[in-house]
N, C-alpha and C positions, 0 to 999 in steps of 0.2 A: 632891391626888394629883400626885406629881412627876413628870415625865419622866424615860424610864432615859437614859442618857448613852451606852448600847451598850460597845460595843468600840475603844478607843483607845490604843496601843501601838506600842512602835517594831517595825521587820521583823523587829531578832533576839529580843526578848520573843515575839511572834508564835510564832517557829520553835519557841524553850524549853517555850511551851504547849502544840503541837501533838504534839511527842513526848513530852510528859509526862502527856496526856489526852487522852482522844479526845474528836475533834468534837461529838458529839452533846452532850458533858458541859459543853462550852464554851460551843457553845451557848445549853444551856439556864443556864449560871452565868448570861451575861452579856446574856441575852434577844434573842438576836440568829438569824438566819435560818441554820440549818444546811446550806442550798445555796449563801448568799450568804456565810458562812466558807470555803467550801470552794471555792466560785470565786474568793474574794479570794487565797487561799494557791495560785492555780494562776498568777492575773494576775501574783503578786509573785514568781512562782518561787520559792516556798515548800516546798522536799520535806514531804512526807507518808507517816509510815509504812506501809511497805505492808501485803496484809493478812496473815492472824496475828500482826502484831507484839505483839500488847498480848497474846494467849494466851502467847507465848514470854516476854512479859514477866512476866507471870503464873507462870510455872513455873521461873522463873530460868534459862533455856535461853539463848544468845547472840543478840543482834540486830547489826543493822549500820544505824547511823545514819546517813544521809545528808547530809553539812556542807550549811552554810546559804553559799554564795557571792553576793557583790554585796555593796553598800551595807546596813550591819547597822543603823543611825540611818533609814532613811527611815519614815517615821510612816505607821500604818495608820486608819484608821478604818471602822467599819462599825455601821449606824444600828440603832438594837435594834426590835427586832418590834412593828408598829402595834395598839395594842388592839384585842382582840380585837370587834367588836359583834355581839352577838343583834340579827336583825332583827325576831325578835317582843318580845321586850323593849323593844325601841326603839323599835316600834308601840305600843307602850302609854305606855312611858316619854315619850316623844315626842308624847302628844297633847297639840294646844295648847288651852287653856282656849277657852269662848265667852264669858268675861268677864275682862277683866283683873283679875290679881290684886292685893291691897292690898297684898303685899310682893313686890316687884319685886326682881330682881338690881340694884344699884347702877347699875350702867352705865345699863340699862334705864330706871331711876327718875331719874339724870341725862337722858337721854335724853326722857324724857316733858316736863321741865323745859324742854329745851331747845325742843321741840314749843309747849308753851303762853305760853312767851315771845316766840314769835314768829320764829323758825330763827334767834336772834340768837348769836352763839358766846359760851362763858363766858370773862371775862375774866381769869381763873386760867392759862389758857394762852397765852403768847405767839412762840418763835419756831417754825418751821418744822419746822427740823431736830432741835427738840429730842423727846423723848417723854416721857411720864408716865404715874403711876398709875391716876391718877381723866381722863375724861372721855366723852364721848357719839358715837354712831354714827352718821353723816351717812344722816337720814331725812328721804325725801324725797316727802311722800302727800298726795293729797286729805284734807282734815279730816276726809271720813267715815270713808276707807281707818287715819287715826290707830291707834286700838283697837286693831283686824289687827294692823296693823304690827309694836304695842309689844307684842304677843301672842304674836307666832311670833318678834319678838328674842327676848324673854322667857325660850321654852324653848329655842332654840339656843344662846344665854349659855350659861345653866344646862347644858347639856348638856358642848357644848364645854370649861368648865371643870372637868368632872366626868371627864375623861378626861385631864385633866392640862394645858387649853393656858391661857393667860391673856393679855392685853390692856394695846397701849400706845396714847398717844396725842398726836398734835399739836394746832396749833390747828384744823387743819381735818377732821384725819382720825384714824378709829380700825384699830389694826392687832391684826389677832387674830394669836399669838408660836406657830407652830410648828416643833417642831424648831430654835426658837432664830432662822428667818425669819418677815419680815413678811408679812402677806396683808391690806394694807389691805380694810375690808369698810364695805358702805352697801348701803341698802335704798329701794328709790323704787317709784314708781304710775308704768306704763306711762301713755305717752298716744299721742294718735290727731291726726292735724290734718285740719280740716273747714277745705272751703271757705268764706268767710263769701258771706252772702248780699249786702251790700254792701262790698264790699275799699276801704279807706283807707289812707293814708299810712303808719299804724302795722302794715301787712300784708294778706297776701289769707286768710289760714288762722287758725285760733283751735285752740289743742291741746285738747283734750278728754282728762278724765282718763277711764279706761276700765275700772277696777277691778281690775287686774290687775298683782299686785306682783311686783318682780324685784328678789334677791335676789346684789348682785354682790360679787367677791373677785375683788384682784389684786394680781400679786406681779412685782414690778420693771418693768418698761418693758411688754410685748407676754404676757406668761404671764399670763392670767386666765379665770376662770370663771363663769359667770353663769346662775342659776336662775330663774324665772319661771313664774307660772302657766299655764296654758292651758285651753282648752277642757273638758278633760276629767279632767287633775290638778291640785291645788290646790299650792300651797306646803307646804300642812301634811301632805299626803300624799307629800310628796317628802324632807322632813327626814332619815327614816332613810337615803336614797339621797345626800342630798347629803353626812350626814357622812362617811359611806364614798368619795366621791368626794375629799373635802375631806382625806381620812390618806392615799389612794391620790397625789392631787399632791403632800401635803408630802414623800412617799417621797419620790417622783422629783425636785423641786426641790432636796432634801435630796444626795440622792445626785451632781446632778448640781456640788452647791455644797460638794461633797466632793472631786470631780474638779477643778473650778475652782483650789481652796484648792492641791491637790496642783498640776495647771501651775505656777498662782502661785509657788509655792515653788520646785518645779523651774527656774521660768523667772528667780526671782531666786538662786538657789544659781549657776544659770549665768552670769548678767552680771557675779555675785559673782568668778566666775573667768575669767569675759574681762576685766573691770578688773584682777586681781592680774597678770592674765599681760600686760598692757599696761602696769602700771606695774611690775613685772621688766623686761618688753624694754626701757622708755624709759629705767630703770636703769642696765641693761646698756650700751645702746647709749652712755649718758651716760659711764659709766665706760671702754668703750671708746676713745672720741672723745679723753679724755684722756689713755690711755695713746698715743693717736698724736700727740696733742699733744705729750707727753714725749718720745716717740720721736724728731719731728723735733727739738726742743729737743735732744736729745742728738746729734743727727748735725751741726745746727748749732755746737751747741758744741766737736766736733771739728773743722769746716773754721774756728775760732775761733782754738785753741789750734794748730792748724800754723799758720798767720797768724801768732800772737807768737813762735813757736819760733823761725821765720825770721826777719821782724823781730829779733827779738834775737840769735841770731846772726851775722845781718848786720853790726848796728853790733860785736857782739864783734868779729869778723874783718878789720873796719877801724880799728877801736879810736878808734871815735868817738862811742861812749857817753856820751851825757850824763847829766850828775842830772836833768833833766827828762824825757827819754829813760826812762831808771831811775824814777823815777817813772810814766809813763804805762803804763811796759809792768806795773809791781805793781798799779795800776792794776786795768790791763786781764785781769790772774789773776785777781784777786780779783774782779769783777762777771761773768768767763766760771764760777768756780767758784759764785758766786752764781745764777747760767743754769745751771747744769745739773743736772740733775734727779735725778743720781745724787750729788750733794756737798749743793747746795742748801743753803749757808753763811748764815747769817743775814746782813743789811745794814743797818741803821738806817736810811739815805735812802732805801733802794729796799723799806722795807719795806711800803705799800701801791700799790707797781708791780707790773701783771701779768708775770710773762717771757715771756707768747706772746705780748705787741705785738714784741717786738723779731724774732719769725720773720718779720710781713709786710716787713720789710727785708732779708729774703736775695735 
């Protein structure tokens, strides 16, 4: 049995379904909570046809649509309806054997393996962060407690995969896969510590196992759950209450790793556009800088060009113009014409010379 995938579509798909079908029909297409469509489409500012619209629709009479304003790409998601469980069916379905069975769920039967060789881990898995298909539930019991144990895995496996979840694993731990997260899971025998009658170097207290198993689940850092016998209910009288427990968090983990996902994205769409608008300004400001580069360049090369004007008219007026003279001042046109930024003549000698070194000499 596979999991549904719910509801996942961008805002304006969203809006196109909403006046093109009502809720209830949406819905139930796409097995998802018809409060929790209809609060999603209120959070996203999603208009909603008001009511008669679908009878006017119905009779070909005019409607008036209401446009979809905002961002039409931002991605919706909405987690589809937790199977449903009969609690008297799951008292039955759910009774665990009082003898282990000869066929075991795989896990389970890995798992007994792992039990009888001694809690030594299979060498089939090696690093950490990897996961896989096949391997075993970190169990952790008195020898006697064993049996139990592999009895109530037995039918929670069995069940849990019957409702669509399935199992990965590292080397040290097994994760049951809901809603696509992990919930690492392990099973141990409570113990007790007694004082010892003579206390030694190796301690004053001796744990005592106490027959009483706890059934733990946990999902990332600080969110976890943990089930255990007591006085008065057993584990196996708890099974139908913990699956119910166990869909009611992967909701809300679910939902909340929905929300996360959404930040996330918001939060990188936006550095996305603090960078572009940072490297436009350093751009801009680049491309500025040079334009007043130019600019002085250009005003220098005006107090440049009255310099040789004069100069040259000078020696005209005395008529003491030399060919060296005459030279210097062609010269001196051709590298002012070269400097400035509105001529910007090509030069051969001066052709891997900046022209702004020669402004720090005005």
């Amino acid at each position: 049995m596979e999991e549904k995938a719910g509801l996942q579509c961008s805002r304006k798909e969203l809006y196109d379904k909403v006046w093109n079908k009502p809720l209830t029909k949406i819905a139930k297409e796409y097995d998802i909570s018809y409060s929790k469509l209809r609060e999603t489409c209120k959070t996203q500012n999603i208009p909603l046809p008001p009511n008669g619209y679908w009878m006017k629709l119905k009779y070909a009479k005019p409607t008036n649509q209401k446009p979809l304003i905002g961002n039409h790409k931002a991605e919706i998601r909405i987690a589809p309806n937790l199977p449903k469980l009969d609690k008297n069916k799951l008292l039955e379905k759910l009774k665990v054997p009082k003898k282990l069975p000869k066929k075991l769920d795989p896990i389970v039967a890995a798992t007994k393996t792992y039990l009888e060789n001694g809690n030594k881990p299979p060498r089939t898995i090696h690093a950490y962060m990897e996961r896989n298909d096949h391997g075993t539930i970190s169990c952790s019991v008195n020898k006697t407690q064993e049996s139990r144990a592999l009895r109530l895995l037995n039918t929670l496996v069995l069940e849990l995969k019957a409702l669509g979840y399935n199992f990965k694993f590292n080397y040290y731990s097994c994760f049951l896969i809901m809603k696509g997260l992990e919930f690492e899971m392990s099973i141990r025998e409570k113990y007790k510590r007694v004082p010892r009658e003579k206390p030694s170097w190796e301690g004053q207290t001796d744990l005592i196992p106490t027959g009483f198993l706890l059934i733990h689940f946990k999902h990332r850092y600080s969110s976890e759950r943990v089930f255990h016998d007591t006085k008065t209910i057993t584990l196996e009288e708890r099974l139908p209450r913990i699956l119910q427990i166990l869909q009611n968090w992967s909701e809300k983990e679910y939902a909340e790793h929905l929300q996360h996902l959404e930040w996330s994205k918001a939060q990188e769409e936006k550095e996305k556009q603090e960078k572009l608008f940072r490297e436009k300004r350093d751009h801009e400001v680049e491309r500025f800088e040079e334009f007043i580069k130019q600019s002085n360049r250009w005003e220098f090369v005006q107090r440049l060009r009255v310099f040789v004007k004069e100069y040259e008219n000078k020696l005209a007026n005395i008529d003491t113009l030399t060919s060296d003279q005459q030279d210097f001042i062609d010269f001196a046109k051709r590298k002012i014409d070269w400097l400035d930024p509105t001529v910007s003549i090509e030069d051969e000698l001066f052709e891997d010379v900046n022209p702004n070194r020669f402004l720090d000499q005005k």
